[in-house]
Wavefront OBJ file of the C-alpha trace (Angstrom):
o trace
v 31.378 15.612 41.875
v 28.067 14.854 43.793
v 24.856 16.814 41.235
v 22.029 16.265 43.591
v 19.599 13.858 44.734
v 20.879 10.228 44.150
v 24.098 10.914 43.889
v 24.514 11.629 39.992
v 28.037 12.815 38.836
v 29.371 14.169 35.444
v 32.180 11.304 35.993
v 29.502 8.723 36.293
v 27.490 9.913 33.409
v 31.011 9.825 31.135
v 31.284 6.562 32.861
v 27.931 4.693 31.672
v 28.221 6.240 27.995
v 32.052 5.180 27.614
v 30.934 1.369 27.642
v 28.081 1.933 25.008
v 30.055 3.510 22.529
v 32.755 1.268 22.917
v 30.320 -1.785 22.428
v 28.919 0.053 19.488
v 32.859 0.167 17.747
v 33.539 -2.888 18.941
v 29.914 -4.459 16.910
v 31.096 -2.275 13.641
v 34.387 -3.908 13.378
v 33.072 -7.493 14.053
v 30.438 -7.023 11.469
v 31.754 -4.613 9.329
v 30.679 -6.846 6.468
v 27.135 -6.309 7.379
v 26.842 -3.088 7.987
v 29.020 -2.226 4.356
v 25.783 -4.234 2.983
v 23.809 -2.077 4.118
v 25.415 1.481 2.920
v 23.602 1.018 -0.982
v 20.394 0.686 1.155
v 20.985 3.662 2.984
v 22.139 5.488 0.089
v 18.713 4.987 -2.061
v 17.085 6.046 0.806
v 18.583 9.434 1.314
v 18.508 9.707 -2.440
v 15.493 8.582 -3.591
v 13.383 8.436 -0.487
v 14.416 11.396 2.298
v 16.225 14.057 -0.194
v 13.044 14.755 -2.556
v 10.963 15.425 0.406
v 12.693 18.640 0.388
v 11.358 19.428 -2.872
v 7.873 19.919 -0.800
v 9.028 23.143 -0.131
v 7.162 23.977 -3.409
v 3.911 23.963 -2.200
v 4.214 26.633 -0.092
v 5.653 28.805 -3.233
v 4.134 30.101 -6.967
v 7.050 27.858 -8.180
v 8.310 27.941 -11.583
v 10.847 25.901 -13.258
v 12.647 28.799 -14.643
v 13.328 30.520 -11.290
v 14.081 27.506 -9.474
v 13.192 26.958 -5.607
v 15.019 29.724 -4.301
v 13.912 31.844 -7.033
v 10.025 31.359 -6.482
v 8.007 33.467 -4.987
v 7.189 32.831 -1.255
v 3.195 32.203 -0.644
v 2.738 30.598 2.247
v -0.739 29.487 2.836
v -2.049 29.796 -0.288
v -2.116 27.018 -2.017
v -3.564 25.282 1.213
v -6.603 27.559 0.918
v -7.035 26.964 -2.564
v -7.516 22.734 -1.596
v -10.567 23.667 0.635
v -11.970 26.157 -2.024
v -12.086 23.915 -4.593
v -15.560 22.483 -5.215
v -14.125 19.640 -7.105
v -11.813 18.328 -4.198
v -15.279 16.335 -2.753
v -15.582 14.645 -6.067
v -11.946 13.578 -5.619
v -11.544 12.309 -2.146
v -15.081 10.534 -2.592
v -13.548 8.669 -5.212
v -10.217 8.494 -3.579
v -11.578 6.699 -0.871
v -14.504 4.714 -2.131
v -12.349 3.078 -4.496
v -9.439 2.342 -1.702
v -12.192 0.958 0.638
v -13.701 -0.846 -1.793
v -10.358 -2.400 -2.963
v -9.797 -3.072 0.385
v -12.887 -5.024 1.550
v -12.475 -7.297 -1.807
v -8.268 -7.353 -1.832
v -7.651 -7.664 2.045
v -9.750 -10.865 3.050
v -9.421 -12.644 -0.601
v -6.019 -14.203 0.280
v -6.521 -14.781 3.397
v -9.308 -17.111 2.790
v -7.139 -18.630 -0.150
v -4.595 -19.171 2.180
v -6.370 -20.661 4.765
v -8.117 -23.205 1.800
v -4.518 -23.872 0.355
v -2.928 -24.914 3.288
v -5.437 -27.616 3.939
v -4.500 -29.311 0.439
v -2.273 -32.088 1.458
v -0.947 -32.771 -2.216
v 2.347 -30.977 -2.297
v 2.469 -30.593 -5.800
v -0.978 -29.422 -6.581
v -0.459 -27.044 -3.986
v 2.768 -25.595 -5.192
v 1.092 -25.447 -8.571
v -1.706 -23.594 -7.335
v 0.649 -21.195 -4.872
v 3.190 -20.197 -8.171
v 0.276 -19.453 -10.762
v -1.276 -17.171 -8.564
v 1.790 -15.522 -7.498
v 2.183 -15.135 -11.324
v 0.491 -11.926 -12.074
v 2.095 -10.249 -9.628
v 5.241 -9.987 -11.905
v 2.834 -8.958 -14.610
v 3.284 -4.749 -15.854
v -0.470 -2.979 -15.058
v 0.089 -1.691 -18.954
v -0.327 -5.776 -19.670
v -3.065 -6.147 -17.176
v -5.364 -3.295 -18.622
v -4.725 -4.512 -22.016
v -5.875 -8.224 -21.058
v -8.795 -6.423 -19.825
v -9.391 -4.191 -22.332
v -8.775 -7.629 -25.263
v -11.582 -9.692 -22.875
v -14.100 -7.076 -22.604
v -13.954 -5.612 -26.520
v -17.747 -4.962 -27.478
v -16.159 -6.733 -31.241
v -13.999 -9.172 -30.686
v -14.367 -9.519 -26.554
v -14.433 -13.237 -24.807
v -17.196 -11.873 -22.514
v -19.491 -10.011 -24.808
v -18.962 -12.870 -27.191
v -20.716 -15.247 -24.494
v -23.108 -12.038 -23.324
v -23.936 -12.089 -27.524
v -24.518 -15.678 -27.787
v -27.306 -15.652 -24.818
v -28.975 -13.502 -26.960
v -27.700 -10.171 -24.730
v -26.127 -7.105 -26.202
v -22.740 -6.027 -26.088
v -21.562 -3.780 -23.042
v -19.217 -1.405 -23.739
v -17.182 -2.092 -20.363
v -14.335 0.333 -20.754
v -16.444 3.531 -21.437
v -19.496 2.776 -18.879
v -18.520 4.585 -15.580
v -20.650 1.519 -13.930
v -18.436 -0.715 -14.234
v -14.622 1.125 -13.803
v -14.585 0.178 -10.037
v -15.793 -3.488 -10.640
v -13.067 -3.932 -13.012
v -10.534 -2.001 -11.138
v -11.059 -4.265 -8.436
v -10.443 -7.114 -10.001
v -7.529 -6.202 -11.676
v -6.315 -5.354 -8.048
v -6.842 -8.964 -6.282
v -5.945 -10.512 -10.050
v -2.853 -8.606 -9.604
v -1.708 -8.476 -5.832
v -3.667 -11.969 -3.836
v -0.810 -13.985 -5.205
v 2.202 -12.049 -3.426
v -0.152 -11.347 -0.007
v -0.995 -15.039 0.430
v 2.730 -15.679 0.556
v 3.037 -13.990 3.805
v 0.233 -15.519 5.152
v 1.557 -18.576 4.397
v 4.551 -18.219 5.997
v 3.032 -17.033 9.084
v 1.681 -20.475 8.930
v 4.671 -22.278 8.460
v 5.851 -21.049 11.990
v 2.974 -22.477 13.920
v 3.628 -24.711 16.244
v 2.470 -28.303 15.036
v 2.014 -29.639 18.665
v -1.437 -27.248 18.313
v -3.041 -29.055 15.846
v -1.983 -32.381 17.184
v -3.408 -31.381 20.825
v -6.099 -30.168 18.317
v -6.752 -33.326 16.848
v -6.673 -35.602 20.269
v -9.846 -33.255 21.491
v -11.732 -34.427 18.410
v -11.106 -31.304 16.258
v -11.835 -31.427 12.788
v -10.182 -29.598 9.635
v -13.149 -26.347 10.010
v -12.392 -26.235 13.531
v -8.526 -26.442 13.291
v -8.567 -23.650 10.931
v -10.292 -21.187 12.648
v -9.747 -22.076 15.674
v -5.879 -22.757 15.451
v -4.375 -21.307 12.042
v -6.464 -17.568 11.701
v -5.898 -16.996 15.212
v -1.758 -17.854 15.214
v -1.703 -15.838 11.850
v -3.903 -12.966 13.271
v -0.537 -10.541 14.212
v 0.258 -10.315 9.967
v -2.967 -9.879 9.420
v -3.216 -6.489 11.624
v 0.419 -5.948 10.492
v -1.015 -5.861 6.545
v -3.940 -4.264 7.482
v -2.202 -1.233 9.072
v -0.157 -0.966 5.948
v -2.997 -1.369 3.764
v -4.906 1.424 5.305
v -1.699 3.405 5.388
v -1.848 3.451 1.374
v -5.639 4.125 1.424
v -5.142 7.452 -0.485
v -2.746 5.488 -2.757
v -4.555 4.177 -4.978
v -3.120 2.023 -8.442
v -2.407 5.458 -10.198
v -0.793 3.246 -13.010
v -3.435 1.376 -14.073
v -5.989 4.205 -13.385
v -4.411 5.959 -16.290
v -4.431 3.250 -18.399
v -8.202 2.769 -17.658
v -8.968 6.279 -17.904
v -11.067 8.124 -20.585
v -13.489 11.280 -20.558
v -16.424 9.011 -20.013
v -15.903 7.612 -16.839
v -14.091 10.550 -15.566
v -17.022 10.881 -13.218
v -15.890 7.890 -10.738
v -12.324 7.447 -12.061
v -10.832 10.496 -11.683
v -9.330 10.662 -7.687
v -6.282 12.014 -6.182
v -3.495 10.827 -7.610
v -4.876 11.194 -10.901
v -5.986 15.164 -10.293
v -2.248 15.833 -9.031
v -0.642 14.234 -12.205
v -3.201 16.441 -14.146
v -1.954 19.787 -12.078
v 1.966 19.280 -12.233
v 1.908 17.534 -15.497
v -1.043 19.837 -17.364
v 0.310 19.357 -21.388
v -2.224 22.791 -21.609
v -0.416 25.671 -20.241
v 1.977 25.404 -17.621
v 2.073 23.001 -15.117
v 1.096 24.002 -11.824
v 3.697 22.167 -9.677
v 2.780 24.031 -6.194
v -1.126 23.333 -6.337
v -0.438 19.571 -7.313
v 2.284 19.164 -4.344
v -0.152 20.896 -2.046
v -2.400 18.810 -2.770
v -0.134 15.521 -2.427
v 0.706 16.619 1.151
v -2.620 17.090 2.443
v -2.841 13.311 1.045
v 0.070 11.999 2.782
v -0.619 14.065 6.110
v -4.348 12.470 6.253
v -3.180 8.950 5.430
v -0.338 9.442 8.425
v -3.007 10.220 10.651
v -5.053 6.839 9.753
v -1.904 4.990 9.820
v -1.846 6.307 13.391
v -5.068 5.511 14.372
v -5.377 2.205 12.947
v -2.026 1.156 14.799
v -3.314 2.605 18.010
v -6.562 0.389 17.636
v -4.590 -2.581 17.026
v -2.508 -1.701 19.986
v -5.434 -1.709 22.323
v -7.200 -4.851 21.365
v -4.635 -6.526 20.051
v -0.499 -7.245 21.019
v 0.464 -6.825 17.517
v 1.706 -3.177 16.441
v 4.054 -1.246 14.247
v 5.490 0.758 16.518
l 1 2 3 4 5 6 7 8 9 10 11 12 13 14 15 16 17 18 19 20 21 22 23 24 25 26 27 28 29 30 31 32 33 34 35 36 37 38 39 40 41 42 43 44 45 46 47 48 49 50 51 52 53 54 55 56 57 58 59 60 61 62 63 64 65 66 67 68 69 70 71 72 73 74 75 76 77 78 79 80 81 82 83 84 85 86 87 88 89 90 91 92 93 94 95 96 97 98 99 100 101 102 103 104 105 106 107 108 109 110 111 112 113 114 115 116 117 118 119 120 121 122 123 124 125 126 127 128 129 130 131 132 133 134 135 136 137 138 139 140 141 142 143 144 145 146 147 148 149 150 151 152 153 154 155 156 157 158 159 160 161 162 163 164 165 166 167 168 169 170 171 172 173 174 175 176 177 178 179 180 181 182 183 184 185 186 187 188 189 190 191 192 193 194 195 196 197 198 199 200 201 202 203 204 205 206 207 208 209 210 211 212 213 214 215 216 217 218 219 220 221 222 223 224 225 226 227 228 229 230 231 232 233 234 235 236 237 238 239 240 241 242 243 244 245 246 247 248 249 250 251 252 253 254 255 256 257 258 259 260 261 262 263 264 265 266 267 268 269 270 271 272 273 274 275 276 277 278 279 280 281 282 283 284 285 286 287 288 289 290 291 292 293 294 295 296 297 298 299 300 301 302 303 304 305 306 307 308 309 310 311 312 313 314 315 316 317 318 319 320 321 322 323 324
């Protein structure tokens, strides 16, 4: 049955998708194994992942936990307009993202430095001792973390007002002084996380080509040269790949452990986002406003989609490495 120009059929369309769908059967039965492996994957995904985005319907309701979703009351817009009429939104996506820039600039290049120093120890053992004590932490709770923090910075009993006392200095009351919450933050965030990225990098490493630095080292090149001139380039496409992602989570700050650091005091500088939205749907005075706070959360997520977008469409342009 001729359909036009070329020479397109209905047969020959049948025709072409017969032999994918019979490759596709014919790849489930010789792998079945595989793809079984994958159905408790799929299955926390839908559950935990895709099914409670559904429960964003809320923000465009005056929801309340006694009526239920389909018993709320239908607002549209609202809530929306309420984000941009609240004076104290500024205050909270200044600290939002000064605190996930600054955590950035300090987290991001950290361990790739330490992984380009580490892989130029040619002691095996000190360098596996060094690589597993900083990949420590990681497996460290943030409750443990704050409370390390909170033990070496006591004004009483404190290892670093107990050196700031015996230079003849006065105590500094770290944990209340809104001064220092990002410092600290900060560090807890490369204590915590430069272990687990410098893995990666280090297996980007791993696959590069030894005939480089051999070429490398016939041409006179020494160690400095070889690793920036061989190893941070070859290792560049993770690098934009964990950039994108970080910048993805730039709204996502550590709400964990900025609850544990959190008091009145430095509310000023600690209190962003996340932190606001727990406040709204989780308010212990009153009732919880569950619509606001998921407004709120969405406006988050839709901004940080669009940087995740941009930043990938950068890296596309000037670079060959991309998410998607």
């Amino acid at each position: 049955m001729y359909c036009g120009k070329g020479g397109t059929s209905v047969q020959g369309q049948k025709i072409k998708k017969k032999p994918l769908l019979e490759r596709i059967k014919r790849d489930i039965r010789k792998n079945y194994l595989l793809y079984l492996m994958l159905v408790p994957g799929i299955i926390i995904l839908i559950l935990f992942k895709l099914g409670p985005m559904a429960g964003m319907v809320i923000a465009f309701e005056d929801f309340s936990a006694f009526k239920g979703v389909f018993g709320s009351k239908w607002v549209g817009l609202e809530n929306f307009r309420k984000i941009f009429q609240d004076k104290y939104m500024l205050t909270l996506i200044k600290n939002t993202v000064t605190l996930a820039f600054l955590t950035i600039a300090v987290t991001f290049p950290f361990p790739i430095l330490f992984t380009l120093f580490l892989n130029e120890v040619r002691i095996s053992k000190i360098r596996n001792g060094v690589q597993t004590l900083s990949f420590l932490p990681y497996f460290i709770s943030s409750a443990v973390m704050v409370s390390i923090i909170y033990t070496l910075c006591s004004p009483s009993y404190g290892l670093v007002n107990s050196i700031i006392k015996f230079f003849g200095g006065d105590p500094i009351y770290f944990m209340t002084e809104p001064g220092w919450f990002r410092p600290l933050y900060i560090l807890l965030q490369v204590w915590q996380s430069f272990g687990y990225s410098s893995i990666i990098y280090l297996a980007s490493i791993l696959a590069i080509d030894p005939a480089l630095y051999e070429a490398a080292e016939v041409d006179g090149a020494n160690r400095w040269q070889k690793m920036f001139q061989i190893t941070l380039p070859q290792i560049s496409g993770s690098i934009i790949v964990m950039l994108i992602i970080k910048i993805g989570g730039i709204f996502s700050v550590d709400l964990d452990t900025i609850l544990l650091m959190y008091n009145p005091s430095v509310y000023e500088v600690a209190d962003v986002i996340q932190s606001y939205v727990y406040r709204m749907a989780f308010n212990s005075s009153g009732f919880p406003d569950y619509s606001y706070g998921t407004a709120v959360n969405m406006v988050k997520s839709i901004i940080a989609f669009a940087m995740v977008m941009l930043t990938n469409k950068i890296a596309k342009k000037y670079s060959e490495t991309r998410l998607f």
